[in-house]
N, C-alpha and C positions, 0 to 999 in steps of 0.2 A: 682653677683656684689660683689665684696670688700666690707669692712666695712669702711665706709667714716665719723664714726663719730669722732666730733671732728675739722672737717676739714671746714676752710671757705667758703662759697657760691662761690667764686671763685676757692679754689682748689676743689669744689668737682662738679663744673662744668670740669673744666681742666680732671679731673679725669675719670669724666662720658665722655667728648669727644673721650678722648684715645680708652676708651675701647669699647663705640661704632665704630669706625672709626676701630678696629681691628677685629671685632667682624662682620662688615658689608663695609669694605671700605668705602675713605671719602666721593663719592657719594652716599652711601644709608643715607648718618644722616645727620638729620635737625634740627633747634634749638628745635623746639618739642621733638622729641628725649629726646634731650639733658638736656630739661627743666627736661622732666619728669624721666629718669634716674639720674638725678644728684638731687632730689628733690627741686629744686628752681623752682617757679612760672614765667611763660618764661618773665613778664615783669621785676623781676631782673636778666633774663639771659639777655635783651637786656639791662641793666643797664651797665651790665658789655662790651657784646662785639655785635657789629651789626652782625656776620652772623660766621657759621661755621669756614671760615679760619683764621677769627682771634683770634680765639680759640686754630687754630694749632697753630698760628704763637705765643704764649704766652707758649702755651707747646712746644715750641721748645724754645723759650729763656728761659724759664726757666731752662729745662734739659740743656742746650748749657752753662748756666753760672753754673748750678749745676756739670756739671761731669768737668769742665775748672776745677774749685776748687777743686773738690776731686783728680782731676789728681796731681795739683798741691800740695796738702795738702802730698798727698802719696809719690813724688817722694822728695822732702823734707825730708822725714823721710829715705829715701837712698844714703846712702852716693857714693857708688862705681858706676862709668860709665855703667860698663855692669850689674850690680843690675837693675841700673833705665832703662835700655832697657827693660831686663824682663819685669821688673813691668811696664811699658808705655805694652807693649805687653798684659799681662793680662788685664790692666782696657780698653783696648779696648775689651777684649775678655768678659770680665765680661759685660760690656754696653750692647754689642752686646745677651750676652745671657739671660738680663733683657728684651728683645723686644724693646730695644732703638737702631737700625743702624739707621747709618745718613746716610737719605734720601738726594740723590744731585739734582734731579730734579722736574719741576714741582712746583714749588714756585714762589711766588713773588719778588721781589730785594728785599722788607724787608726782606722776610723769608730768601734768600740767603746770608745775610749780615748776619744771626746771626749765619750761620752756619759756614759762613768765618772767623766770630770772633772767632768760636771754633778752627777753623782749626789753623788759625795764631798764636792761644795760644800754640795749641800741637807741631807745626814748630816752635815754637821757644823754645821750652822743648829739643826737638829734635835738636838744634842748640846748645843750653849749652850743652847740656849731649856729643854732639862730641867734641866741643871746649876741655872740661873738662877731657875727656878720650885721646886727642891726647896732650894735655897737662902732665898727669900722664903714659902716653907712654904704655897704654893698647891699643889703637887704633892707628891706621896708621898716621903718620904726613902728608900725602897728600891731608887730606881729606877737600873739599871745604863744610864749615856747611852750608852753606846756598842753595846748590843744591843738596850736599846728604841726607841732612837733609828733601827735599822732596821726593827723592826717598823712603828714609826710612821710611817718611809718608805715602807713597802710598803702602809699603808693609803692613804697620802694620794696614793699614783699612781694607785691604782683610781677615784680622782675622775675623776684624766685619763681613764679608760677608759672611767667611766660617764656623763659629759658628752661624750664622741664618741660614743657610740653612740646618747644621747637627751637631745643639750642643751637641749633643751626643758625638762630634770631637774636642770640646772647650779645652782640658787637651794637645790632642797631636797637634791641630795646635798652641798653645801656646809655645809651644818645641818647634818644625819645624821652627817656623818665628825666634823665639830666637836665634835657634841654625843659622841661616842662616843671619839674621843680623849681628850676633856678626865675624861670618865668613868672611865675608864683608868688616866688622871693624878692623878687626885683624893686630896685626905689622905684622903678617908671609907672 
């Protein structure tokens, strides 16, 4: 187990969840479990949450508004259109190779709402950053932002898919997506 000290009864429940639920899938862990890895006494684990998935569901809004922010924090600090492609490219590949992919299925409408809010944030990252590049006439002026702006979301979550399955590949599918969006993108 990590070193959790320091860390609130709440995040070191969140903390203990994770890594049960990785360690044994979410059917093998119970709030016992969870009590006694995260060292909280289970009557303030049920303080905090009635049963296992709202547990997920609090680590996933958490992570869901944590990596919104850092996406956003990062691409801010990038001025040029195809820079913040890259870099949208990597902080998907990076999440992906902290053991954070976002999971699409199997949740509740709450759970699905918080990952929709992440989504809509990155779609519309993805919508400036075209706007802005067909604007400075590095990208093609035909491009419609708001439905290639999905396409390009849908390429660049397959990073996350293919650095969890062989992060070993995190460097060169990083390139490959980059070089193949920007391709895409391109006046030529």
């Amino acid at each position: 187990m990590d070193d959790t000290t320091g860390l609130s009864s709440n995040e070191r429940i969140v903390h203990a969840n994770l890594e049960l639920i990785e360690a044994r899938g979410i059917g093998g862990v119970t709030m016992s479990h969870i009590a006694q890895q995260s060292n909280v006494a289970r009557q303030t684990l049920y303080n905090h949450y009635p049963d296992v998935e709202s547990i997920v569901s609090s680590a996933m809004a958490q992570h869901a508004a944590n990596s919104a922010r850092l996406l956003s924090e990062m691409l801010a600090t990038v001025a040029a259109p195809d820079d913040r492609i890259e870099h949208l490219v990597r902080h998907v590949a990076a999440t992906a190779a902290h053991g954070h992919p976002v999971i699409r299925q199997g949740f509740s409408a709450e759970m699905q709402a918080v990952i929709d809010g992440y989504d809509q944030a990155m779609r519309s990252h993805i919508e400036t950053i075209l706007r802005d590049g067909a604007t400075a006439g590095i990208f093609r002026k035909d491009l419609v932002p708001a439905t290639d702006a999905l396409v390009i979301q849908r390429m660049v979550e397959a990073v996350g898919e293919l650095v969890t399955a062989d992060p070993g590949s995190a460097a060169e599918t990083v390139t490959a997506t980059t070089k193949t969006v920007l391709a895409a993108l391109s006046r030529s």
